[in-house]
Residue, then its C-alpha position, 0 to 999 in steps of 0.5 A: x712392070x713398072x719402077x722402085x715406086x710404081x706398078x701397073x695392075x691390070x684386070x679384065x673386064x667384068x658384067x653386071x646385070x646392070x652395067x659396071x661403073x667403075x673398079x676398086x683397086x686394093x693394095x692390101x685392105x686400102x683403097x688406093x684408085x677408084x678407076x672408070x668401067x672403060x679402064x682394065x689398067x692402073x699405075x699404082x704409085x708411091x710405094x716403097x722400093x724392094x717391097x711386095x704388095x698385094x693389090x685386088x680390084x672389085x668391081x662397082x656397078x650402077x646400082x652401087x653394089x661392090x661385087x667381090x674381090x679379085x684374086x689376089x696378085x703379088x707385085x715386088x717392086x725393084x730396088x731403087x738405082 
């Protein structure tokens, strides 16, 4: 869900042996938000309408290691009205 600009990428939570600070989200290779441990949602905006990106998450823990990426998800965005 989301507009002809924007979507809504969600995740689920992860563990780390020393407690997640915050996730990465990806559209493609670029970072586009880093988002707080506490949220599994993110509206990602400014994109282009009738196009399909690609996002992935990873998550940062409190050491600062990245783990690896998610699965990747496709998101089409609507044609603008």
């Amino acid at each position: 869900a989301g507009s002809a600009t924007s979507v809504h990428v969600m995740w689920n939570a992860v563990t780390s042996s020393t407690g997640v600070k915050a996730y990465q989200v990806f559209r493609g290779t670029e970072k586009v938000r880093d988002v707080p441990a506490s949220e599994h949602m993110v509206d990602v905006t400014r994109l282009s309408p009738s196009t399909t990106y690609v996002f992935t998450v990873r998550a940062l823990d409190t050491a600062g290691r990245l783990g690896p990426r998610s699965r990747e998800v496709r998101a089409t965005t609507p044609a603008a009205v």
